[in-house]
Backbone as CSV, one residue per row, in Angstrom:
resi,resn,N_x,N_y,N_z,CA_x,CA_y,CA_z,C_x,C_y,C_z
1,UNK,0.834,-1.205,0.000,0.000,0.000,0.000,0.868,1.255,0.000
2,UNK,1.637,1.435,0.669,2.918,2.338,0.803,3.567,2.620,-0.488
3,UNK,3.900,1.670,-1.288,4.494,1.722,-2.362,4.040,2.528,-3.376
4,UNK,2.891,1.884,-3.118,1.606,3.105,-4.432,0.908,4.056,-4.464
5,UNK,1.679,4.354,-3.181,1.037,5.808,-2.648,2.129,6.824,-3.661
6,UNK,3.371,6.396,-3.354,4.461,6.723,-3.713,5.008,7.163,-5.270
7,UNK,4.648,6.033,-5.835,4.615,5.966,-6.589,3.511,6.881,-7.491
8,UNK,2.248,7.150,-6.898,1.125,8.263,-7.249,1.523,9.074,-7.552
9,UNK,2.570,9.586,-6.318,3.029,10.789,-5.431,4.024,11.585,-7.022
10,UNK,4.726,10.450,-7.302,5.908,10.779,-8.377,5.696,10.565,-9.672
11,UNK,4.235,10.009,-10.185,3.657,10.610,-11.280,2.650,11.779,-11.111
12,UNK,2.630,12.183,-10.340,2.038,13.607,-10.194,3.117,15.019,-10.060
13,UNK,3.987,14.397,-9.522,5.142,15.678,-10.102,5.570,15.677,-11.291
14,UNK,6.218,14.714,-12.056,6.272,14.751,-13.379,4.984,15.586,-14.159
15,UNK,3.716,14.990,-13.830,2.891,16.020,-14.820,3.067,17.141,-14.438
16,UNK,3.602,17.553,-13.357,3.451,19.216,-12.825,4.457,19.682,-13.698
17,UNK,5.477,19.304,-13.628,6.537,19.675,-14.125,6.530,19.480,-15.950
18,UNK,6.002,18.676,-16.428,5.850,18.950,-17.738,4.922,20.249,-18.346
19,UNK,3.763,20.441,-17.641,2.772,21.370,-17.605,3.548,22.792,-17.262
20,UNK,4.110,22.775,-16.361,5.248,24.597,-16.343,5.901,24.358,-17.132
21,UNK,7.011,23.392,-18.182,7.556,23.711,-19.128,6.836,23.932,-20.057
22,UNK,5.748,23.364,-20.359,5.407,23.363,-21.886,4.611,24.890,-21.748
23,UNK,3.722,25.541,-20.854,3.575,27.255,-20.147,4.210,27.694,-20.468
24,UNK,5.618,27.596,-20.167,6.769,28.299,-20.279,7.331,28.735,-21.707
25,UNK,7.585,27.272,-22.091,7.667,27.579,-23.476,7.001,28.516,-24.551
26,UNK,5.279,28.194,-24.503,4.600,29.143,-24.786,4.715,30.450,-24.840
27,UNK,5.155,31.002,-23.604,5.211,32.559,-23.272,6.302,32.574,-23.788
28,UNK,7.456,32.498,-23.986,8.383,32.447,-24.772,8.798,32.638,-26.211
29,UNK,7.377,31.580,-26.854,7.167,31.628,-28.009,5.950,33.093,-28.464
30,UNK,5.445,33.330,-27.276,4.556,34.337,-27.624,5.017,35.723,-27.704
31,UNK,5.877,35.159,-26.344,6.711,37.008,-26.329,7.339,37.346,-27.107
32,UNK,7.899,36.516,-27.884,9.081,36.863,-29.339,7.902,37.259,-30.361
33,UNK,7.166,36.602,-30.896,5.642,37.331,-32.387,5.222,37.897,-31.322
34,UNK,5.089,38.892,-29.758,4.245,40.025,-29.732,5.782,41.111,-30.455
35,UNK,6.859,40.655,-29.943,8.102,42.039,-30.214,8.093,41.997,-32.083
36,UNK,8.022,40.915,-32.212,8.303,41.120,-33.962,7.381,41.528,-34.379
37,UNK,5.263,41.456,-33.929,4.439,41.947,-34.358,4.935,43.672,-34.420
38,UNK,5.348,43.961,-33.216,5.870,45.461,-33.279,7.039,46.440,-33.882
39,UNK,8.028,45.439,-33.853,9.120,46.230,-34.293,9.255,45.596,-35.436
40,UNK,8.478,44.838,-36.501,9.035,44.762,-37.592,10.479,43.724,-37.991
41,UNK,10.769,43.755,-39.104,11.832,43.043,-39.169,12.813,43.368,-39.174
42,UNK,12.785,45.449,-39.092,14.050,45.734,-39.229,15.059,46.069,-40.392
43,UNK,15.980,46.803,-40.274,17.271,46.481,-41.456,18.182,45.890,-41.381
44,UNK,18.826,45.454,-42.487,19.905,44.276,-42.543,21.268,45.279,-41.868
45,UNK,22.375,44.478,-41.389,23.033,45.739,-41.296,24.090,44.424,-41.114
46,UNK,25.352,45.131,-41.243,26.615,43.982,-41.499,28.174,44.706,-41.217
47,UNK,28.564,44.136,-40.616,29.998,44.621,-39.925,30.835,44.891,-41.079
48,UNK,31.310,46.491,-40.751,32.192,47.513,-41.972,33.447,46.561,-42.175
49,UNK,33.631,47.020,-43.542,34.576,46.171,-44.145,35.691,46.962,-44.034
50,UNK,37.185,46.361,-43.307,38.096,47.550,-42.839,39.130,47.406,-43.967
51,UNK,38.900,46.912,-44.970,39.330,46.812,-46.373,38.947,47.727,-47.886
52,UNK,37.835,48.269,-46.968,37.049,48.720,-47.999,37.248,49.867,-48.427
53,UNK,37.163,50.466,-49.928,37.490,51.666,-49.995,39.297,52.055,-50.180
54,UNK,40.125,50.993,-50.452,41.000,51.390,-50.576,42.235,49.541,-50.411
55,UNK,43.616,50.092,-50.227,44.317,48.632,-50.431,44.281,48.350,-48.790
56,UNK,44.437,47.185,-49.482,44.125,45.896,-47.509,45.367,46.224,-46.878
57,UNK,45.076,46.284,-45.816,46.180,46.885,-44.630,47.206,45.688,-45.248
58,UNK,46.837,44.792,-45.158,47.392,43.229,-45.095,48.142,42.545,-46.474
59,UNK,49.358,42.305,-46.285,50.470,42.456,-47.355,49.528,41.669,-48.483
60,UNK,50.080,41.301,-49.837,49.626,40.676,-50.727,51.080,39.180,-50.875
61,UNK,50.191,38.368,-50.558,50.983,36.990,-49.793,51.506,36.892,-51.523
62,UNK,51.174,37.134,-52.666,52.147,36.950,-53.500,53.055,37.404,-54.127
63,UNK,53.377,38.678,-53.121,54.491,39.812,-53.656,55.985,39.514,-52.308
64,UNK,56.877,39.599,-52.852,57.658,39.035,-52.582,58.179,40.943,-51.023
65,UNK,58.406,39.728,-50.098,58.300,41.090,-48.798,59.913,41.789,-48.582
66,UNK,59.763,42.669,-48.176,61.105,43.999,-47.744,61.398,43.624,-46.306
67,UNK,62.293,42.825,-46.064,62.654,42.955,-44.419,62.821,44.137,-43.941
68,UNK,62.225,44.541,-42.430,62.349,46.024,-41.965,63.486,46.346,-41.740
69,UNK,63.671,47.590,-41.736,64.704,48.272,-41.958,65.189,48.910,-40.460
70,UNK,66.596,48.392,-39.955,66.780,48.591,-38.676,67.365,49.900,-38.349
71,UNK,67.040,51.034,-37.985,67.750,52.559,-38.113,69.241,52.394,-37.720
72,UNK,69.956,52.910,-38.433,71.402,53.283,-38.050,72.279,51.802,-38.811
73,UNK,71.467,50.917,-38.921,71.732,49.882,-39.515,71.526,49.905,-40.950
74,UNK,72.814,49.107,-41.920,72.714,48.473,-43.680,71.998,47.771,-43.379
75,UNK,71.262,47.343,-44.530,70.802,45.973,-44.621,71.874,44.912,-45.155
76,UNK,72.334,43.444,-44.617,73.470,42.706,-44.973,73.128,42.169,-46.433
77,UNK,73.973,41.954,-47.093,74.132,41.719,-48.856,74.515,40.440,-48.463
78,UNK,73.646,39.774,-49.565,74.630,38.354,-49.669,75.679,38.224,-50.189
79,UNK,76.178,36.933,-49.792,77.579,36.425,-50.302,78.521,36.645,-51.573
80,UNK,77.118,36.751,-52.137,77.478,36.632,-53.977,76.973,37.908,-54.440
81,UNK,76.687,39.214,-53.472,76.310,40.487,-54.247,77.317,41.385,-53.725
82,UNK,77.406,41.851,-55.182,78.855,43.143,-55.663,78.509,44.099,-54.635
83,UNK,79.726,44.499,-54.423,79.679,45.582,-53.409,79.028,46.613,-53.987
84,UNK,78.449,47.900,-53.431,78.083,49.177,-54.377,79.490,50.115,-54.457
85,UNK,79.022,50.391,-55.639,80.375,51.553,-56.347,80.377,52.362,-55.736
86,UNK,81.480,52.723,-55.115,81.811,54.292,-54.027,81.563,55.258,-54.768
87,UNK,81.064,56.444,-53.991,80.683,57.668,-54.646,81.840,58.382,-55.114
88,UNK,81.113,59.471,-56.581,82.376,59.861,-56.724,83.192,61.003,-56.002
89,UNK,84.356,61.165,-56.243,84.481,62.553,-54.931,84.185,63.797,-55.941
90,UNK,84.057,64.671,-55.252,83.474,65.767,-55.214,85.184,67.014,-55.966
91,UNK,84.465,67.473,-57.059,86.007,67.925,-58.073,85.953,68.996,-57.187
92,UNK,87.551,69.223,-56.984,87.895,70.283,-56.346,87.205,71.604,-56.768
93,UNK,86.979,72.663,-55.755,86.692,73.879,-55.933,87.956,75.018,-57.100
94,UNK,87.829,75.572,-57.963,88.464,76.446,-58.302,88.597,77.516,-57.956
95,UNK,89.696,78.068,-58.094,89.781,79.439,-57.473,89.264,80.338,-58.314
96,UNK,88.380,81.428,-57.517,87.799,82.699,-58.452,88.989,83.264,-59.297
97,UNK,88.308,83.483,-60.318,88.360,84.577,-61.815,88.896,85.747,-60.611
98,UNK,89.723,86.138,-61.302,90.443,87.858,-61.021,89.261,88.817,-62.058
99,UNK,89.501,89.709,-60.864,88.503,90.604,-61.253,88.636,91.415,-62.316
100,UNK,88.166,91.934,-63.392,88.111,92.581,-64.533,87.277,93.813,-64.099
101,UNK,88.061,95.248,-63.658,86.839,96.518,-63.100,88.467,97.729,-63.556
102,UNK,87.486,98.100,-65.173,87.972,99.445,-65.706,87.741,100.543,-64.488
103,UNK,89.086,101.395,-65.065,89.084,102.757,-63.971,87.964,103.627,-64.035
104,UNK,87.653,104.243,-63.452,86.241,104.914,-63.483,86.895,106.557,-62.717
105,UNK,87.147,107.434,-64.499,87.884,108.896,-64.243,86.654,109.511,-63.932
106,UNK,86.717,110.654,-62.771,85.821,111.720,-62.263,85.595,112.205,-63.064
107,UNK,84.347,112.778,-62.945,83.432,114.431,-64.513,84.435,115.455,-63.764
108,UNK,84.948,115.742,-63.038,85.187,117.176,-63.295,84.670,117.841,-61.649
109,UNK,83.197,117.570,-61.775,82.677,118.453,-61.337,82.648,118.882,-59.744
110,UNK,83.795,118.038,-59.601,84.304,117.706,-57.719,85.420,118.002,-57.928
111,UNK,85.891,118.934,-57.435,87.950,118.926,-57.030,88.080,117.798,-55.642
112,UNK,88.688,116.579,-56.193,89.010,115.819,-55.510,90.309,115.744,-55.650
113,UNK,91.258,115.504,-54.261,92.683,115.487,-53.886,92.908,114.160,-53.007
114,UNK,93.621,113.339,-53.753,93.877,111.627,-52.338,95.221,112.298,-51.776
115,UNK,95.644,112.053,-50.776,96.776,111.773,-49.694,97.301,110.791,-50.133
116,UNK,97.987,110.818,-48.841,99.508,109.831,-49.041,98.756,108.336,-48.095
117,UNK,98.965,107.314,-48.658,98.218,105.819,-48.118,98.801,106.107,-46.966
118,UNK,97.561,105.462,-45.609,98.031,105.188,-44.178,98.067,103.793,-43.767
119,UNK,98.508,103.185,-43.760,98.440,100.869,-43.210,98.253,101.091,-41.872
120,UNK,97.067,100.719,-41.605,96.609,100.735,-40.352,96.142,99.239,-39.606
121,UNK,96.236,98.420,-40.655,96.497,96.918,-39.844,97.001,96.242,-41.086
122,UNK,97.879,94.738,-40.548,97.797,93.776,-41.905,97.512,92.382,-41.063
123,UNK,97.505,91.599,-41.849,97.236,90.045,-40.790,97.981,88.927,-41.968
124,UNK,98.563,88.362,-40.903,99.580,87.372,-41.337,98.531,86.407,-41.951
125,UNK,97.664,85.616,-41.674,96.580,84.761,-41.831,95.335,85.614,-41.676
126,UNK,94.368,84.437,-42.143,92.693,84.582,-41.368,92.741,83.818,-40.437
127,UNK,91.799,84.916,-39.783,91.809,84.410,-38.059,92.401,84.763,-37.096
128,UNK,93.706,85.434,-37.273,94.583,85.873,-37.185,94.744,86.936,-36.247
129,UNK,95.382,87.262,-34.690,95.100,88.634,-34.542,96.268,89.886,-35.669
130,UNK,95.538,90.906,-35.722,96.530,91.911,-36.231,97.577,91.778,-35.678
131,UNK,98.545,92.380,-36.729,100.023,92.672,-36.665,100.520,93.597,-36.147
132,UNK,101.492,94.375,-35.171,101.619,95.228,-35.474,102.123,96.446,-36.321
133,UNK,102.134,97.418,-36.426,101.768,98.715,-37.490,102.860,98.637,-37.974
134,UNK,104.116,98.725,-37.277,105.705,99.179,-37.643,105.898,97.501,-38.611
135,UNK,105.095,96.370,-38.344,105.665,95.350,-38.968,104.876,95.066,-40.773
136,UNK,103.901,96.351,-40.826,103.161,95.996,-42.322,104.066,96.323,-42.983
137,UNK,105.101,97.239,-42.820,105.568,97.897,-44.201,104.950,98.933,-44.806
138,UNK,105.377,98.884,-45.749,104.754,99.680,-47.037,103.756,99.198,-48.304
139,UNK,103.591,99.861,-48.927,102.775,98.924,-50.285,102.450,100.166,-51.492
140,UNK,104.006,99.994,-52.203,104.397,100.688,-53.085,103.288,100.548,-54.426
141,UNK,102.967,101.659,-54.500,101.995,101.516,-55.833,100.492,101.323,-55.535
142,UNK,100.057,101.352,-54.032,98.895,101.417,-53.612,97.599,102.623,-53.750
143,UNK,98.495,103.498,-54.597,97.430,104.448,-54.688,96.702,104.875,-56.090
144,UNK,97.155,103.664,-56.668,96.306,103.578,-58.023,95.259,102.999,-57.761
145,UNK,94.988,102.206,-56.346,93.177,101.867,-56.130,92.408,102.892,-56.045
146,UNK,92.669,104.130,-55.966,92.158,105.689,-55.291,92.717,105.798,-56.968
147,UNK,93.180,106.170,-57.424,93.522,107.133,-58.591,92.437,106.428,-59.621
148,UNK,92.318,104.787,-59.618,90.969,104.303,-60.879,89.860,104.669,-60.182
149,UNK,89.450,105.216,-59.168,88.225,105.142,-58.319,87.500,106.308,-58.006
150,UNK,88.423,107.103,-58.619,88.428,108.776,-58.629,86.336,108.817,-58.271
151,UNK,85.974,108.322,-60.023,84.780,108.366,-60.459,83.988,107.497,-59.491
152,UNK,83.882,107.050,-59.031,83.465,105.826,-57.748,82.645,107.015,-56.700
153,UNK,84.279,107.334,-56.312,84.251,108.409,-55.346,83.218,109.513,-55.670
154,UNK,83.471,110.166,-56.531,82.805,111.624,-56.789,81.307,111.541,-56.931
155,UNK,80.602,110.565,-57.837,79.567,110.466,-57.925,78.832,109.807,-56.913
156,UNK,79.748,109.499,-55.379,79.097,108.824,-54.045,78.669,110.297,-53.536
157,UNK,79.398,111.217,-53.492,79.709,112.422,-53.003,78.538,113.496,-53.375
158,UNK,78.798,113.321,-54.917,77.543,114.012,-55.887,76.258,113.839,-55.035
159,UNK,76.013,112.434,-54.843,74.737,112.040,-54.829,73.799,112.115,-53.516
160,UNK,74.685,112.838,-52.727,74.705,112.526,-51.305,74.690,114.158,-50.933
161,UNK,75.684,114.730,-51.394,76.200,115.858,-50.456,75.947,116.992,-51.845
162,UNK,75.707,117.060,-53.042,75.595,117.782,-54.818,77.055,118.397,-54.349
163,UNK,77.114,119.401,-55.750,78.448,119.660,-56.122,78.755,121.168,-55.120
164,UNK,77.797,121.279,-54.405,78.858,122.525,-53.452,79.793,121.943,-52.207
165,UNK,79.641,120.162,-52.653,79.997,119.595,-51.219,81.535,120.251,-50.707
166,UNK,81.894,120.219,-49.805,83.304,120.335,-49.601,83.648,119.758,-47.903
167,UNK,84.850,119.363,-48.112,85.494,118.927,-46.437,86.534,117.571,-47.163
168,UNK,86.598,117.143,-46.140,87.382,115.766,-46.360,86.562,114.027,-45.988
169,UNK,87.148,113.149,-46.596,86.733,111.781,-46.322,87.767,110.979,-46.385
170,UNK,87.332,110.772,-45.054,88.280,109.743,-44.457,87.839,108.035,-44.917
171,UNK,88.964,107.700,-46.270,88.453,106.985,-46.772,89.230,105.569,-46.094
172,UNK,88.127,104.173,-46.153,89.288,103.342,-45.398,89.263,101.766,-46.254
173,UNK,90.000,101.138,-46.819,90.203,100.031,-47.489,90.810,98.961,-47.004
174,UNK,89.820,97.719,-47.397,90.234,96.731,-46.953,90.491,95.908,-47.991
175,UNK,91.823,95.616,-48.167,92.435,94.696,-49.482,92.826,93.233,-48.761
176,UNK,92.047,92.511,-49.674,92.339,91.106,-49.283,92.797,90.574,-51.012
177,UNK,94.335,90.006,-50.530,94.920,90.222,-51.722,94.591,88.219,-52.069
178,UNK,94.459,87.432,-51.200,94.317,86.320,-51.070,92.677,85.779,-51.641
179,UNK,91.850,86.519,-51.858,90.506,86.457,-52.152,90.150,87.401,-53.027
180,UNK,90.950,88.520,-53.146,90.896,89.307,-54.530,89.802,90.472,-54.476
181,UNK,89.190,90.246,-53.101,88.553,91.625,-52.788,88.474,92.738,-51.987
182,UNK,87.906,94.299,-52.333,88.242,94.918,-51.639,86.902,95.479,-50.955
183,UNK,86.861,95.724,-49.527,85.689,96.529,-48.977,86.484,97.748,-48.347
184,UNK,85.541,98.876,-48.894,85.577,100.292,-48.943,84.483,101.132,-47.508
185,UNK,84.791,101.628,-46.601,83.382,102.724,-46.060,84.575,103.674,-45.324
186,UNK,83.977,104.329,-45.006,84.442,106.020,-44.045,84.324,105.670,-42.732
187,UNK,85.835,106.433,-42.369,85.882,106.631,-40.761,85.675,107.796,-40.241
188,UNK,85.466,107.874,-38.990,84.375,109.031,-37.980,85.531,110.620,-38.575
189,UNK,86.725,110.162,-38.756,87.144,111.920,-39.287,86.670,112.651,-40.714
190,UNK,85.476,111.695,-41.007,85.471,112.345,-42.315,84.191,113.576,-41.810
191,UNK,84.204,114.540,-42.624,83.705,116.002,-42.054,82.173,116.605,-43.535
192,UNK,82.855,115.727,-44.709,81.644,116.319,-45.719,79.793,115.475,-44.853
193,UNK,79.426,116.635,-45.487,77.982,116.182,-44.726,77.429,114.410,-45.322
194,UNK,76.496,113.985,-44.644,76.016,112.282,-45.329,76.944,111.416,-45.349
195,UNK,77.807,111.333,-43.938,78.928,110.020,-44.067,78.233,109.521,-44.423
196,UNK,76.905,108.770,-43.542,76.646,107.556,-43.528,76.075,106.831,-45.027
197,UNK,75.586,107.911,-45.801,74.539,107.420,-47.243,76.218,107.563,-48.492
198,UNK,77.280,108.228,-48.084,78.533,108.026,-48.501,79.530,106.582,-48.666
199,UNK,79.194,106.393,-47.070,80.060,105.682,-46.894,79.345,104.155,-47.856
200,UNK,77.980,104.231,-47.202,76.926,102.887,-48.495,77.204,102.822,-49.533
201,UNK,77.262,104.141,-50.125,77.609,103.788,-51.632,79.083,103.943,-52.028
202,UNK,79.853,103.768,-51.027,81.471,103.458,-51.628,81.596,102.018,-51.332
203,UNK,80.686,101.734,-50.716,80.674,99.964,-50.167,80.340,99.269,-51.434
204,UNK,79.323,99.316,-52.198,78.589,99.359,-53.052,79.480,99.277,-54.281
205,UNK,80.214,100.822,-54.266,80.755,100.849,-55.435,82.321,100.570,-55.554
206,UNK,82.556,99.826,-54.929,84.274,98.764,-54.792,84.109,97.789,-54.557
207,UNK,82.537,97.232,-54.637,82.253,95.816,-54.953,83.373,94.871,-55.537
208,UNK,83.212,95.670,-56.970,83.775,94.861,-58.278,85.131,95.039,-58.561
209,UNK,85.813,95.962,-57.416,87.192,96.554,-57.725,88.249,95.277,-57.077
210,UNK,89.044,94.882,-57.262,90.242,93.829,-57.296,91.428,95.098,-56.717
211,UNK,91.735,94.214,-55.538,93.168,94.834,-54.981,94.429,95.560,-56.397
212,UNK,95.013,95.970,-56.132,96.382,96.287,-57.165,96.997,95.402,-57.384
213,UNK,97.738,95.208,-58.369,98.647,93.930,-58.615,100.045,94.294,-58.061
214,UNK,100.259,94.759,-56.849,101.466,95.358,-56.410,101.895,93.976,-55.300
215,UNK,103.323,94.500,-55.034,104.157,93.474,-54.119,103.232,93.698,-52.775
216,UNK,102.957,92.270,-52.044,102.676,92.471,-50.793,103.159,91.519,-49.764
217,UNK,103.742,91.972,-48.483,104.399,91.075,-48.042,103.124,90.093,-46.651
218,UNK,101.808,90.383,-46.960,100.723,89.428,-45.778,99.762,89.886,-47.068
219,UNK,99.086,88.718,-47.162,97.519,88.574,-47.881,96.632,89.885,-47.496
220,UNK,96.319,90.408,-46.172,95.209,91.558,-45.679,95.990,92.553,-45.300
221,UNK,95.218,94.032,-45.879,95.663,95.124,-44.993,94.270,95.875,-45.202
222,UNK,94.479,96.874,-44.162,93.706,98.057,-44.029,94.358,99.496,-44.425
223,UNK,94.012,100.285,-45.565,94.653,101.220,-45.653,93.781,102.086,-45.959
224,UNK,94.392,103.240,-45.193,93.310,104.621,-44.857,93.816,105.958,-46.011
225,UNK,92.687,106.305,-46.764,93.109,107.508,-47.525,92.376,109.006,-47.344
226,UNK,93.085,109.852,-47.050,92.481,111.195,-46.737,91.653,111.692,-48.819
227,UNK,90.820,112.013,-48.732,90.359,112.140,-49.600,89.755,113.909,-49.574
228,UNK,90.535,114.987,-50.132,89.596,116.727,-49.770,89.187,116.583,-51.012
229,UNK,87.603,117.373,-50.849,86.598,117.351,-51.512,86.721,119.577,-51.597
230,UNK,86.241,119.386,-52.709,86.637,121.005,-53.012,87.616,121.964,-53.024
């Protein structure tokens, strides 16, 4: 009697338990066609293509690959590849063309008078400190840079100060006989009016002028010329 009580007992849970799943299921199946009755089916939509629109990040497996390149590092050559041909060297620099600058005679219209040359530094080298004064010497024939330059001069003067100018200019030259050029401007004793728009255009205009072809015993000097105007 016991037995089949029991046994009652445990076919009556089974039906319980089949009866809440198969409920269950139902609502399950219902709740999904009430959401799709509502929202439709939707649009398709599909994960961006990170290829797209252009070349694949991702090498092409049939092109033959570039080992990376290690900074500061060659890449090693094989066994059997020619060395590369050394560069070629680089053709020496030539030395500048000597300067070609006709004398340039004054109009007239300035009484201009040069002095006697003053050497007020020379330098053994570049870089060099100056020498001193008693050791430049002389530099015989130095005043034919002033005698072709006459016209240089006068029309700096003209242009600056017109033709009633008068006083003196303290003219000052720098001959670099080693480089073949000369720079020209005025020192503080010069007295005609417009050093400063003077002195610019004597800078200017001894550009193109080439030292003298005279004896010199150091490559650089500085030589100062009194120059009276009227």
């Amino acid at each position: 009697m016991m037995w089949y009580l029991l046994a009652d007992e445990r076919h009556c849970v089974k039906k319980e338990i089949a009866i809440l799943a198969s409920v269950a299921f139902g609502s399950m199946a219902a709740g999904f066609l009430i959401v799709l009755l509502i929202l439709g089916p939707g649009e398709k939509r599909t994960l961006p293509d990170p290829f797209a629109g252009g070349a694949s990040t991702q090498p092409d497996e049939g092109a033959p690959r570039t080992p990376a390149k290690t900074p500061g590092k060659s890449p090693a050559r094989a066994p059997d590849e020619p060395a590369p041909a050394p560069l070629p060297e680089p053709a020496p620099s030539e030395p500048a063309a000597d300067k070609t600058h006709a004398p340039v005679p004054p109009s007239g219209k300035l009484a201009l008078a040069a002095g006697d040359p003053f050497i007020w530094r020379c330098w053994a080298e570049a870089g060099s400190d100056p020498l001193e004064k008693d050791r430049c010497g002389s530099l015989p024939g130095v005043e034919k840079i002033v005698s072709d330059n006459l016209g240089v001069i006068e029309r700096c003067v003209l242009d600056t100060a017109g033709e009633s100018a008068t006083g003196k200019l303290s003219l000052a030259l720098k001959l670099d006989f080693s480089s073949g050029q000369v720079k020209a401007w005025l020192g503080n004793s010069t007295t005609v009016e417009g050093m400063d728009a003077i002195s610019g255009c004597l800078r200017v205009g001894f550009e193109d002028t080439a030292p003298p072809s005279i004896d010199h015993d150091y490559p650089r000097y500085i030589v100062f010329f009194t120059i009276t105007v009227g």
